[in-house]
PDB file of N, CA, C and O in Angstrom:
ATOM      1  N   UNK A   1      43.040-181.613 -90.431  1.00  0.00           N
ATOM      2  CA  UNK A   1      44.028-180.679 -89.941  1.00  0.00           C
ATOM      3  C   UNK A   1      45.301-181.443 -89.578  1.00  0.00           C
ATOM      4  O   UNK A   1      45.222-182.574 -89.097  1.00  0.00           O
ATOM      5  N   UNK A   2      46.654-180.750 -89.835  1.00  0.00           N
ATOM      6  CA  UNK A   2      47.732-181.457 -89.516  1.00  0.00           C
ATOM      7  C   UNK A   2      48.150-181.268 -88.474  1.00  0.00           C
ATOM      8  O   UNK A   2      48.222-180.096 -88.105  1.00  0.00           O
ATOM      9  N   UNK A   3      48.612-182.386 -87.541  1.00  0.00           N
ATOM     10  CA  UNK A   3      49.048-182.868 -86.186  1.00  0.00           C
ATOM     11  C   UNK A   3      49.863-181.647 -85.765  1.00  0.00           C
ATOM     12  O   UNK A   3      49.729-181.264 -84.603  1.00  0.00           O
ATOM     13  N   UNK A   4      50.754-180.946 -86.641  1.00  0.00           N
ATOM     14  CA  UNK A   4      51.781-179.698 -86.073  1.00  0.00           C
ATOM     15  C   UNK A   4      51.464-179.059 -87.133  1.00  0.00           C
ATOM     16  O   UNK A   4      51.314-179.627 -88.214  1.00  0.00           O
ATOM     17  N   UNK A   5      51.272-177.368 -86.900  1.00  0.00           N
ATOM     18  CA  UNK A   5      51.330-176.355 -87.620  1.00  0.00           C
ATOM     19  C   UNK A   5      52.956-175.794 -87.348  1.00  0.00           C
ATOM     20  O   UNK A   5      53.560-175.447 -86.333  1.00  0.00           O
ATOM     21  N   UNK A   6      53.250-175.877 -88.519  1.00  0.00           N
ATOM     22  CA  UNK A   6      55.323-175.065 -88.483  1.00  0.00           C
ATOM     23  C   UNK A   6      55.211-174.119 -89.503  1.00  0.00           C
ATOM     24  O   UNK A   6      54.894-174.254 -90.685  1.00  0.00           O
ATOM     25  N   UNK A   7      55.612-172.863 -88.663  1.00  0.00           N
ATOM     26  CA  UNK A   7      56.187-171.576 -89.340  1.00  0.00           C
ATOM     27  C   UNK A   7      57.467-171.367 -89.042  1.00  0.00           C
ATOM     28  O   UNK A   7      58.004-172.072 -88.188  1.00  0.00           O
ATOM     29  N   UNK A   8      58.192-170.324 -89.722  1.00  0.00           N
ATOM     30  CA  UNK A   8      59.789-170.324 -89.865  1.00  0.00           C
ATOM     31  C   UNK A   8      60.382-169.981 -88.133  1.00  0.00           C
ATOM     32  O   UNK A   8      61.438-170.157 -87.524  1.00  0.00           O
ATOM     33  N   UNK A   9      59.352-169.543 -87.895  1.00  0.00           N
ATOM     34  CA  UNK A   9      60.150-169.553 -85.904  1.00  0.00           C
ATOM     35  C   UNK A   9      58.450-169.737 -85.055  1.00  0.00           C
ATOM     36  O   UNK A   9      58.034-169.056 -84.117  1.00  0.00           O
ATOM     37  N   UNK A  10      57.698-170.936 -85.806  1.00  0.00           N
ATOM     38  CA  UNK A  10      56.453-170.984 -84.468  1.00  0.00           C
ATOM     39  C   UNK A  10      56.299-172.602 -84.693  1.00  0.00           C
ATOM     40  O   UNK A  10      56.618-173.310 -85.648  1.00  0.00           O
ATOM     41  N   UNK A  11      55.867-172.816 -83.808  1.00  0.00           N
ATOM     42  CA  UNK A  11      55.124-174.434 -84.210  1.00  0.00           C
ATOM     43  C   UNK A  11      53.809-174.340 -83.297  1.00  0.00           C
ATOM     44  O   UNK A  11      53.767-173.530 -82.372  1.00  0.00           O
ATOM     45  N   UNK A  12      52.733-175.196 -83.587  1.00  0.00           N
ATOM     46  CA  UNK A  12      51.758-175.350 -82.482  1.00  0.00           C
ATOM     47  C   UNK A  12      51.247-176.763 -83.201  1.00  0.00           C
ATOM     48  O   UNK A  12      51.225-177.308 -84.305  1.00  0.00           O
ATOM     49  N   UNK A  13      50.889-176.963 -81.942  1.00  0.00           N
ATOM     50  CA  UNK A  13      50.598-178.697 -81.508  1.00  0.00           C
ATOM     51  C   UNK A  13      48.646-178.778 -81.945  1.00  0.00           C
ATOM     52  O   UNK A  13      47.910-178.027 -81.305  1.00  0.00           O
ATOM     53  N   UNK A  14      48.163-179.505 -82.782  1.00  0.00           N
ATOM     54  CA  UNK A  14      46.952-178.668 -83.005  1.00  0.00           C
ATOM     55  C   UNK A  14      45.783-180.029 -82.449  1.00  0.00           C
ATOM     56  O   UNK A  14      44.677-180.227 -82.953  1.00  0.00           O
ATOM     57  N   UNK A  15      46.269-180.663 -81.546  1.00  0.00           N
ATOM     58  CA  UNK A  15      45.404-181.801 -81.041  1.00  0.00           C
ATOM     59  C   UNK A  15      46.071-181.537 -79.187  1.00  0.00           C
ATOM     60  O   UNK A  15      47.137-181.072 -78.783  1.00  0.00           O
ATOM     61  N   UNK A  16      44.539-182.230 -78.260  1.00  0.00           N
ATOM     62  CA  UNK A  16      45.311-182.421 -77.121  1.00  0.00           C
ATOM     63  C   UNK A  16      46.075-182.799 -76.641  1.00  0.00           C
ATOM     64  O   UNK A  16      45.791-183.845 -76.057  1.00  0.00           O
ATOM     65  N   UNK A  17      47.293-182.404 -76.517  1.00  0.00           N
ATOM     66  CA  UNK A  17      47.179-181.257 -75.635  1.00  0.00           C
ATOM     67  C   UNK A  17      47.735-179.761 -76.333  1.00  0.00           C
ATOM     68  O   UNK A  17      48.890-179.364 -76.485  1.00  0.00           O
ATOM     69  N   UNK A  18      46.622-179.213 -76.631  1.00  0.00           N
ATOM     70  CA  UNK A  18      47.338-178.298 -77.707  1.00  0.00           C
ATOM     71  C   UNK A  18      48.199-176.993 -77.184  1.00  0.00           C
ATOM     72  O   UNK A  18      48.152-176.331 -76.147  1.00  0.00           O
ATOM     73  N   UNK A  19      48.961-176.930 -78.307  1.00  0.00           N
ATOM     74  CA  UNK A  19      50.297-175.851 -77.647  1.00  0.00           C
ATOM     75  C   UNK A  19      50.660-175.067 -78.811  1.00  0.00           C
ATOM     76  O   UNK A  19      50.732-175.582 -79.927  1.00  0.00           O
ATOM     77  N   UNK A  20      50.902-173.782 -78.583  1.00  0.00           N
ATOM     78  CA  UNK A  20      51.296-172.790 -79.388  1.00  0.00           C
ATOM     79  C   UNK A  20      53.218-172.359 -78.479  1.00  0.00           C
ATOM     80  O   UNK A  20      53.615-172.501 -77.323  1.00  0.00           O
ATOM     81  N   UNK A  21      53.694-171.983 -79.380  1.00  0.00           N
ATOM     82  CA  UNK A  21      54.855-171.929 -79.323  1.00  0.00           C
ATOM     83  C   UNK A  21      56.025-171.571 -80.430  1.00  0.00           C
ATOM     84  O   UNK A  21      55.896-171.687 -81.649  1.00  0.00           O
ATOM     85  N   UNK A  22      57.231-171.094 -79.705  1.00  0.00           N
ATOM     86  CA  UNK A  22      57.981-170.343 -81.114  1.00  0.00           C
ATOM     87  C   UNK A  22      59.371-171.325 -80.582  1.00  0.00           C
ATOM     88  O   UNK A  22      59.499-171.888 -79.496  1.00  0.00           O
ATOM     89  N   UNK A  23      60.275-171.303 -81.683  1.00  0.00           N
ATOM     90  CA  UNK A  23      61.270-172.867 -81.937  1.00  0.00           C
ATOM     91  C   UNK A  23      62.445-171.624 -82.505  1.00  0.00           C
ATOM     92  O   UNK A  23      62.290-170.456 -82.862  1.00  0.00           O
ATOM     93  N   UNK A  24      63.592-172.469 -82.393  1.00  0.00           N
ATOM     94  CA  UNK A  24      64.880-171.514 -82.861  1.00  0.00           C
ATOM     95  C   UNK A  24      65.820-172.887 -83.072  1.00  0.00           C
ATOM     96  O   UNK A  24      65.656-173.897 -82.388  1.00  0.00           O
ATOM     97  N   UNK A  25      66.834-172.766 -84.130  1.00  0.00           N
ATOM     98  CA  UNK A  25      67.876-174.090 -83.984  1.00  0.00           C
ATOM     99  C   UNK A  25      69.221-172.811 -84.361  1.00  0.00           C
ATOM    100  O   UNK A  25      69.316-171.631 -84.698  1.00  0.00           O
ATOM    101  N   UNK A  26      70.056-173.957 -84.042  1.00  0.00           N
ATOM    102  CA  UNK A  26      71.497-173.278 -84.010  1.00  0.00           C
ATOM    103  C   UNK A  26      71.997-173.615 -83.310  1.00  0.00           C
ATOM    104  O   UNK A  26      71.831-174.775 -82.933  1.00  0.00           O
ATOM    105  N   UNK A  27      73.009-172.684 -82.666  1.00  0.00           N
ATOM    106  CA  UNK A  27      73.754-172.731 -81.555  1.00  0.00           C
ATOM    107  C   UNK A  27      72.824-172.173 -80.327  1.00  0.00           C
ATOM    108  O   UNK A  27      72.235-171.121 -80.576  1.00  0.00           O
ATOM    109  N   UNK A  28      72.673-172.597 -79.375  1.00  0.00           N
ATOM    110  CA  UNK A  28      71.667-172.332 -78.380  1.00  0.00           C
ATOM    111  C   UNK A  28      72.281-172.423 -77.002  1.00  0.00           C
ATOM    112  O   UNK A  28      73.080-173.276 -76.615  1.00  0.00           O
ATOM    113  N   UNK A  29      71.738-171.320 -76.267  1.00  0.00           N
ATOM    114  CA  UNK A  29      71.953-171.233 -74.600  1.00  0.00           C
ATOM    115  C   UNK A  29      71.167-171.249 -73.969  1.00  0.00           C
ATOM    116  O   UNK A  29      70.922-170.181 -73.409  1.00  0.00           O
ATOM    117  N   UNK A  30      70.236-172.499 -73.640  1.00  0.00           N
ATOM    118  CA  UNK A  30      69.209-172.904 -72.938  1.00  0.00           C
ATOM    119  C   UNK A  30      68.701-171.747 -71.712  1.00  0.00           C
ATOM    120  O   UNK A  30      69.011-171.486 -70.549  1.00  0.00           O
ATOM    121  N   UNK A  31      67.939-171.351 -72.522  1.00  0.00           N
ATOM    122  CA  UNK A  31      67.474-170.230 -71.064  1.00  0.00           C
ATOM    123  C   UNK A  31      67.189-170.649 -69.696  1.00  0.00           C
ATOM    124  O   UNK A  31      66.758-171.770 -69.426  1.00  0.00           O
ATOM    125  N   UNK A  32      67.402-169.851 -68.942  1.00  0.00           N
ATOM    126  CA  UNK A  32      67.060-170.054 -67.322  1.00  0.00           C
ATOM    127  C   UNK A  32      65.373-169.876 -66.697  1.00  0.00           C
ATOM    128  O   UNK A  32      64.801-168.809 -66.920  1.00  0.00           O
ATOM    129  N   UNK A  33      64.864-170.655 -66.150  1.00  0.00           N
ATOM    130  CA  UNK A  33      63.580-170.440 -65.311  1.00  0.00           C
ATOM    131  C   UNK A  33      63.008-171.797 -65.707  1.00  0.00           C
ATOM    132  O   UNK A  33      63.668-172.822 -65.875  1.00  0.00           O
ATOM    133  N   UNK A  34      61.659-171.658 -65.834  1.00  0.00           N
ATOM    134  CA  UNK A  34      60.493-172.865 -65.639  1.00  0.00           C
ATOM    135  C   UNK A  34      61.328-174.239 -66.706  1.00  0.00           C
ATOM    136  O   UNK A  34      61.707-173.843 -67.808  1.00  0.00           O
ATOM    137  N   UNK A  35      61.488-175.176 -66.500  1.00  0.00           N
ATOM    138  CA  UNK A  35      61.381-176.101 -67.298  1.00  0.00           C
ATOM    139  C   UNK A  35      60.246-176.209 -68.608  1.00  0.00           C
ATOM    140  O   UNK A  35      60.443-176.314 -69.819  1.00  0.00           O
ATOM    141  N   UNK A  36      59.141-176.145 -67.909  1.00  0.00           N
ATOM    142  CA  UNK A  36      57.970-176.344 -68.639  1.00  0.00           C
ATOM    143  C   UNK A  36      57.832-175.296 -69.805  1.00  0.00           C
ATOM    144  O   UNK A  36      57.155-175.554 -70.801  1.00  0.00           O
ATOM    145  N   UNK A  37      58.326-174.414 -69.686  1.00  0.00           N
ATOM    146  CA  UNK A  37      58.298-173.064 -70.663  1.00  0.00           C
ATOM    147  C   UNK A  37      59.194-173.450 -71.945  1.00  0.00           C
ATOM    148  O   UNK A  37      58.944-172.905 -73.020  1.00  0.00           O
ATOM    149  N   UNK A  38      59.926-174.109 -71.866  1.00  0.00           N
ATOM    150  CA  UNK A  38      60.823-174.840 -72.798  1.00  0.00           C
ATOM    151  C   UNK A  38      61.793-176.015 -72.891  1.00  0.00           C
ATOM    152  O   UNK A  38      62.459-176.214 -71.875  1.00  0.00           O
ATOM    153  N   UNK A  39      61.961-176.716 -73.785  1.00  0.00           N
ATOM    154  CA  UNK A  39      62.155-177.892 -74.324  1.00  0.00           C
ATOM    155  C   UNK A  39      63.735-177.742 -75.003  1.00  0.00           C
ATOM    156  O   UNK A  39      63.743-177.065 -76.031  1.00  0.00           O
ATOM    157  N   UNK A  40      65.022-178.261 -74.584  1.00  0.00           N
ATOM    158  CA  UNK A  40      66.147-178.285 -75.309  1.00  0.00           C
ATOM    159  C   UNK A  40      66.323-179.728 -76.067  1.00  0.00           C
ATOM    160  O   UNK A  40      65.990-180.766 -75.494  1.00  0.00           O
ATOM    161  N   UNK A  41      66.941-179.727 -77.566  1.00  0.00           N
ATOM    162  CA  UNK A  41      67.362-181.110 -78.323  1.00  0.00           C
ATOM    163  C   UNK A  41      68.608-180.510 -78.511  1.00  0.00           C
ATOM    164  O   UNK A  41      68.815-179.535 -79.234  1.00  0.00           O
ATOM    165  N   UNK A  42      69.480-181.148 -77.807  1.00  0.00           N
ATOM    166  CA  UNK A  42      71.216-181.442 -78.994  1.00  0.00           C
ATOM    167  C   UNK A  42      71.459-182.002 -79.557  1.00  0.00           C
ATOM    168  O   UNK A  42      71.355-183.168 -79.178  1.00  0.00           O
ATOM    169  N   UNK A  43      71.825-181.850 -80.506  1.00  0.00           N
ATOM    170  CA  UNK A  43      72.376-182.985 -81.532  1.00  0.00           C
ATOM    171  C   UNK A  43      73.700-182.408 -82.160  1.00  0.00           C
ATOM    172  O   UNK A  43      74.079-182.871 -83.235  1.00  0.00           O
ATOM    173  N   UNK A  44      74.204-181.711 -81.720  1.00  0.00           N
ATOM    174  CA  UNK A  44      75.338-181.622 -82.644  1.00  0.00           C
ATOM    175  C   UNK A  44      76.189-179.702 -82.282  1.00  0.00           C
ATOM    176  O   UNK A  44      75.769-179.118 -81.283  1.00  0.00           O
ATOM    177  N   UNK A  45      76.675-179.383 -82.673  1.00  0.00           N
ATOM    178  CA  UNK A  45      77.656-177.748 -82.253  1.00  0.00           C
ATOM    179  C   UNK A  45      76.533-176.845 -82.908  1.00  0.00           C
ATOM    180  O   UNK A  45      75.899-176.037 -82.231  1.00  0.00           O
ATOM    181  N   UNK A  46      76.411-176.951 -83.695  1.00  0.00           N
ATOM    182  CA  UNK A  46      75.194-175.710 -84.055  1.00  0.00           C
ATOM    183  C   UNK A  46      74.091-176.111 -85.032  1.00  0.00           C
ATOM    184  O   UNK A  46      73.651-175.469 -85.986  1.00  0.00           O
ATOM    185  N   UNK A  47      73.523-178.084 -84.290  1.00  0.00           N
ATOM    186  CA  UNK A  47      72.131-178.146 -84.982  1.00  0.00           C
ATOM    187  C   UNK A  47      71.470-178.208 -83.783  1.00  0.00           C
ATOM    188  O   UNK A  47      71.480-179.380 -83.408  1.00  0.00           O
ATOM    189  N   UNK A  48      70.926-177.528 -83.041  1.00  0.00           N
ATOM    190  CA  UNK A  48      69.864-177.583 -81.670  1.00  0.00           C
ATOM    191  C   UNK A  48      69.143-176.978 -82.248  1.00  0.00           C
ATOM    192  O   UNK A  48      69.141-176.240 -83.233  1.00  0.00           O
ATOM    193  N   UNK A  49      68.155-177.539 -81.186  1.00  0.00           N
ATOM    194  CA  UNK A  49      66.543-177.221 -81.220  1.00  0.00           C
ATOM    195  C   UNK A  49      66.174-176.609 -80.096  1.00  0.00           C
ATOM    196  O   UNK A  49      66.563-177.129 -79.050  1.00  0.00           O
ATOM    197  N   UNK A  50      65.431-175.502 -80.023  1.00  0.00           N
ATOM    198  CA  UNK A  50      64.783-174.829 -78.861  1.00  0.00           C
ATOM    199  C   UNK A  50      63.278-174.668 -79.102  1.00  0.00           C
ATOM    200  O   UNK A  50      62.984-173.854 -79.976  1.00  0.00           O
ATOM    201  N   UNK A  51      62.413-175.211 -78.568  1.00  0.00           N
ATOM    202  CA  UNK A  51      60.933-174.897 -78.697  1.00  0.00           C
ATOM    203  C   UNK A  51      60.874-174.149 -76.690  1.00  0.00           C
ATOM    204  O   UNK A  51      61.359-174.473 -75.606  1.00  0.00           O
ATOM    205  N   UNK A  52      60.167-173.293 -77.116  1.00  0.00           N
ATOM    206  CA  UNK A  52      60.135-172.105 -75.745  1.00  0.00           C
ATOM    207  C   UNK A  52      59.154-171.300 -76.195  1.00  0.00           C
ATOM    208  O   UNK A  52      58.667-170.992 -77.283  1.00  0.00           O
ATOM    209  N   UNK A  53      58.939-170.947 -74.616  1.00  0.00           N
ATOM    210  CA  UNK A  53      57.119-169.920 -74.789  1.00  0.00           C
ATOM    211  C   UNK A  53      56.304-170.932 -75.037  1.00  0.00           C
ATOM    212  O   UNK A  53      55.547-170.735 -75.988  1.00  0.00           O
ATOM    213  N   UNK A  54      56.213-171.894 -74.527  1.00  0.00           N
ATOM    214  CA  UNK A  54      55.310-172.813 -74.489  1.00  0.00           C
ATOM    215  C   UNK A  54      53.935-172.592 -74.099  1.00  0.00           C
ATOM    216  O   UNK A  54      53.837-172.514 -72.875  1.00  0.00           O
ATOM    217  N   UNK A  55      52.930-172.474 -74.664  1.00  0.00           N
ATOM    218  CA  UNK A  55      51.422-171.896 -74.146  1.00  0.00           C
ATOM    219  C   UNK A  55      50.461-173.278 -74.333  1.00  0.00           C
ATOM    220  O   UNK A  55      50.275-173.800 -75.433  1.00  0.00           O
ATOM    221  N   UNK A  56      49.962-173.710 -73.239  1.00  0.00           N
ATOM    222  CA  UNK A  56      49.020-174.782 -73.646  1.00  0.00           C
ATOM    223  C   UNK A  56      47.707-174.336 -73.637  1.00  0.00           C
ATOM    224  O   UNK A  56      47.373-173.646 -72.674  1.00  0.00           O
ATOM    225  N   UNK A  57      46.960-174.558 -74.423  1.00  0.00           N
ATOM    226  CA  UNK A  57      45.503-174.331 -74.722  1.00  0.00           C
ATOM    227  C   UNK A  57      44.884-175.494 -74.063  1.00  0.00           C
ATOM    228  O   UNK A  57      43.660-175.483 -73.936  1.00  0.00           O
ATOM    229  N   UNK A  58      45.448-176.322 -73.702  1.00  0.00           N
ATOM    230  CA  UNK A  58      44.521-177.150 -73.209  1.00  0.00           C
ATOM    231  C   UNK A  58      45.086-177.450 -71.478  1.00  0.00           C
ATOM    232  O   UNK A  58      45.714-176.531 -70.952  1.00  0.00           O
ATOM    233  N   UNK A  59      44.853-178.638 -70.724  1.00  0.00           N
ATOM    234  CA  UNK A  59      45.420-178.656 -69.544  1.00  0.00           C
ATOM    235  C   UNK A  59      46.589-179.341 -69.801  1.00  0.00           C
ATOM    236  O   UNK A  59      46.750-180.297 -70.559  1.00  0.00           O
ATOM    237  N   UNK A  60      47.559-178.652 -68.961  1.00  0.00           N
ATOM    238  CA  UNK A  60      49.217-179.214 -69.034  1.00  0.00           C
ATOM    239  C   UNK A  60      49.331-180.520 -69.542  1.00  0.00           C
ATOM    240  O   UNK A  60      48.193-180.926 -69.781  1.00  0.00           O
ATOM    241  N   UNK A  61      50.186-181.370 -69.820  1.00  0.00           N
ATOM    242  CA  UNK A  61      50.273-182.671 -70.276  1.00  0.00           C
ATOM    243  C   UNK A  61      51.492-183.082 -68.983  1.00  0.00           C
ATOM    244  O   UNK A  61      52.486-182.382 -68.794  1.00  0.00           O
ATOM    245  N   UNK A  62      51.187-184.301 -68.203  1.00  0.00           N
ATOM    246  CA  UNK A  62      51.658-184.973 -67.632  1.00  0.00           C
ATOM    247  C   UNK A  62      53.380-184.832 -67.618  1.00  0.00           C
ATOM    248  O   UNK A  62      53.827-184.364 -68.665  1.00  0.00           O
ATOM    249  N   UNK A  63      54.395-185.175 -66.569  1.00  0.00           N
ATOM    250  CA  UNK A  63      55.708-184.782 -67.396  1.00  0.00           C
ATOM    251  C   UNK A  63      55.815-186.059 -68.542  1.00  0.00           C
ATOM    252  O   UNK A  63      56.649-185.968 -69.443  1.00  0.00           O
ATOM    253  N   UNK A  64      55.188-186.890 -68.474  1.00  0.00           N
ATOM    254  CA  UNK A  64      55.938-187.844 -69.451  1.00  0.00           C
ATOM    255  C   UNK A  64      55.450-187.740 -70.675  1.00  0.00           C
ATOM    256  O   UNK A  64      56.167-187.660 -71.672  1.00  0.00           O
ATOM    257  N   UNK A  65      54.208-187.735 -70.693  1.00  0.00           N
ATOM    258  CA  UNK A  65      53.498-186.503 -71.745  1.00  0.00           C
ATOM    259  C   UNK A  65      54.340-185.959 -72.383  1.00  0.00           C
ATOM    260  O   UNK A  65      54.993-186.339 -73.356  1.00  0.00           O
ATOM    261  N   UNK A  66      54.324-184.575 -71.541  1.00  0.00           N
ATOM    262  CA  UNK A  66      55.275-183.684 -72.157  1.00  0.00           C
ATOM    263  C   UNK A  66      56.350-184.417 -73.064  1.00  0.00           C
ATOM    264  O   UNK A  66      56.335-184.349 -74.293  1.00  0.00           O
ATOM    265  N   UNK A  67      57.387-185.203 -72.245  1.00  0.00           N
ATOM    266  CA  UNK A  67      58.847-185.651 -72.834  1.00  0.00           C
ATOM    267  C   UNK A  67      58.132-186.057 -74.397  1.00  0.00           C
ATOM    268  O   UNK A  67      58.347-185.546 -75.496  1.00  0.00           O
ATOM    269  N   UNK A  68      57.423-186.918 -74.100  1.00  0.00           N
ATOM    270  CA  UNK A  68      57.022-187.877 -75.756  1.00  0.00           C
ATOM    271  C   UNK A  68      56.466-186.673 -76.831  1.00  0.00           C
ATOM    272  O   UNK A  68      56.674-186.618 -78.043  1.00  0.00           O
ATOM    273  N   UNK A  69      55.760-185.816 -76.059  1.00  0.00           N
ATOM    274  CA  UNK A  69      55.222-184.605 -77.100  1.00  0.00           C
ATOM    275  C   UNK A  69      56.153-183.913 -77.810  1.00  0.00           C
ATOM    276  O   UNK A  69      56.131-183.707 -79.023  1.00  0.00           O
ATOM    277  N   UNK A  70      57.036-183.531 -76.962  1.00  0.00           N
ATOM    278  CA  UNK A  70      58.098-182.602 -77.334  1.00  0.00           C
ATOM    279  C   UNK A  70      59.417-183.276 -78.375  1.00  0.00           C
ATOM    280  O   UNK A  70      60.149-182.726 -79.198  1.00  0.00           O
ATOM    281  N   UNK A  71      59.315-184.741 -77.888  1.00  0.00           N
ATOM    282  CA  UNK A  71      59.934-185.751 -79.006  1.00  0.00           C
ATOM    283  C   UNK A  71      59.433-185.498 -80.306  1.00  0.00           C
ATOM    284  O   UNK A  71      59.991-185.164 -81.352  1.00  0.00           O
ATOM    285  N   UNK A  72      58.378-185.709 -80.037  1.00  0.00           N
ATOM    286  CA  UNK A  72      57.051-185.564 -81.599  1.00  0.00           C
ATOM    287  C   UNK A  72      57.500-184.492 -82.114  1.00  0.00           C
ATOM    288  O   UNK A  72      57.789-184.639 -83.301  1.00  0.00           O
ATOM    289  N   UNK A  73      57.767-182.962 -81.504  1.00  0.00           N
ATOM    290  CA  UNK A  73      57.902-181.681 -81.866  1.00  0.00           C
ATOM    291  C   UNK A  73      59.318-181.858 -82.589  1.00  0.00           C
ATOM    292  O   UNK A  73      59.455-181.624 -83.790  1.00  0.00           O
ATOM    293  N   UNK A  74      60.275-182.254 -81.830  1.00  0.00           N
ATOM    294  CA  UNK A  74      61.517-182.192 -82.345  1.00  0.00           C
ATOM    295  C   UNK A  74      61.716-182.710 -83.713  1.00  0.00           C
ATOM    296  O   UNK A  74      62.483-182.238 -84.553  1.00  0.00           O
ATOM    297  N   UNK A  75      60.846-183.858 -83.860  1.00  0.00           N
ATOM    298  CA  UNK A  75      60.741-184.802 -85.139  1.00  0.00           C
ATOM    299  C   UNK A  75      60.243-183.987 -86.115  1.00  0.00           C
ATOM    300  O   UNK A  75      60.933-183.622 -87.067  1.00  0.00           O
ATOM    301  N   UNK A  76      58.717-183.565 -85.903  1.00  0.00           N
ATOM    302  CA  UNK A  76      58.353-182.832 -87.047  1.00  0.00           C
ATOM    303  C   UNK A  76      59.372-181.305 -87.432  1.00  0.00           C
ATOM    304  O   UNK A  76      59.603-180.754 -88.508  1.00  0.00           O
ATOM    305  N   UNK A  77      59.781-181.001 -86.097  1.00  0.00           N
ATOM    306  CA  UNK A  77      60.786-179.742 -86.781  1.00  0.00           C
ATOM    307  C   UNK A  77      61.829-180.150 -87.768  1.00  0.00           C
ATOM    308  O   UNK A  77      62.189-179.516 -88.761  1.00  0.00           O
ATOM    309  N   UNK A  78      62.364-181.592 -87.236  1.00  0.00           N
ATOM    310  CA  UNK A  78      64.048-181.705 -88.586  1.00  0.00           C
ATOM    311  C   UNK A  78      62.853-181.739 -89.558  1.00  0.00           C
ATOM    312  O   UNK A  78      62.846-180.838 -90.396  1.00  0.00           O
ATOM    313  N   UNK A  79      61.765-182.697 -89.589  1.00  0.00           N
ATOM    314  CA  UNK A  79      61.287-182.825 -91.265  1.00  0.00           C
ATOM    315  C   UNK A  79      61.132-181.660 -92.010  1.00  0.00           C
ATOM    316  O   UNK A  79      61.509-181.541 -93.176  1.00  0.00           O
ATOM    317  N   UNK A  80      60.378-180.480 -91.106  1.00  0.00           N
ATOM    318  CA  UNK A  80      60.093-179.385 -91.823  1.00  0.00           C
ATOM    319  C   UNK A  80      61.776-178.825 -92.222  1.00  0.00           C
ATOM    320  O   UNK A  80      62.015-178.114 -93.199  1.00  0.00           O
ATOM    321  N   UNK A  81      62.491-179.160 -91.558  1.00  0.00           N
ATOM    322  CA  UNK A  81      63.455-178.351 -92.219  1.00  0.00           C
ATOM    323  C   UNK A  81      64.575-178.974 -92.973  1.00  0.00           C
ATOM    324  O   UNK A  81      65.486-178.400 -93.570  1.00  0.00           O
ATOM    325  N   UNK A  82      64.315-180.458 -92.822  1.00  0.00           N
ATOM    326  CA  UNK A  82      64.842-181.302 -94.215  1.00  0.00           C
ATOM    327  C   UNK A  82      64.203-181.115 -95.720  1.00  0.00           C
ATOM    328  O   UNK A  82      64.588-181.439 -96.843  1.00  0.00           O
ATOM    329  N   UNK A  83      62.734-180.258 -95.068  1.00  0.00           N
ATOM    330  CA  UNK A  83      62.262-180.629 -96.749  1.00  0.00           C
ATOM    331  C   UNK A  83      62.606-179.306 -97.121  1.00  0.00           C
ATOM    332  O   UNK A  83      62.583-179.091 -98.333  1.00  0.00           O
ATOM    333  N   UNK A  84      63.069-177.915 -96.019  1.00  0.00           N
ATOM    334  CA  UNK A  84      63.314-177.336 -96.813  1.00  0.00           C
ATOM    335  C   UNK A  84      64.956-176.585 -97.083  1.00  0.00           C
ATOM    336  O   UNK A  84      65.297-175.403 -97.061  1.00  0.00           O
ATOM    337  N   UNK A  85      65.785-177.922 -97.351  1.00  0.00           N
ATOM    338  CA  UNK A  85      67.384-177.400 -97.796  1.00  0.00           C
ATOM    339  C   UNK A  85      67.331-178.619 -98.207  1.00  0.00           C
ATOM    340  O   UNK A  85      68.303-179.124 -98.769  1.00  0.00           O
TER     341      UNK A  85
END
């Protein structure tokens, strides 16, 4: 099974600490409330990354955890969407 499952607006994390979740890029306005509920990447005026609705299936991941996971996430999202344009 592969490390991230990516659909055109979901990703899920498919090892511990596993996470289901929906992703958006563009221009983005970082929503308000929990940190933990979502993850912002900038890189540029309208290439961001938003992974939000964060659901863990397993027990939370540590914050530093988190940071490196969500690195991982960000990574596999440009690939999925380098390979497809």
């Amino acid at each position: 099974m592969e490390k991230f499952t990516i659909t055109p607006n979901g990703i899920n994390h498919n090892s511990k600490p596993a996470f289901v979740a929906n992703w958006f890029n563009g221009d983005i306005t970082p929503p308000q409330g929990e940190r933990e509920s979502f993850y912002y990447e900038g890189s540029g005026e309208n290439d961001s990354l938003l992974i939000f609705k964060i659901e863990w299936q397993d027990e939370e991941p540590s914050q530093e955890q988190f940071n490196s996971l969500m690195d991982e996430s960000i990574t596999a999202l440009d690939n999925w969407i380098a390979e497809r344009f």
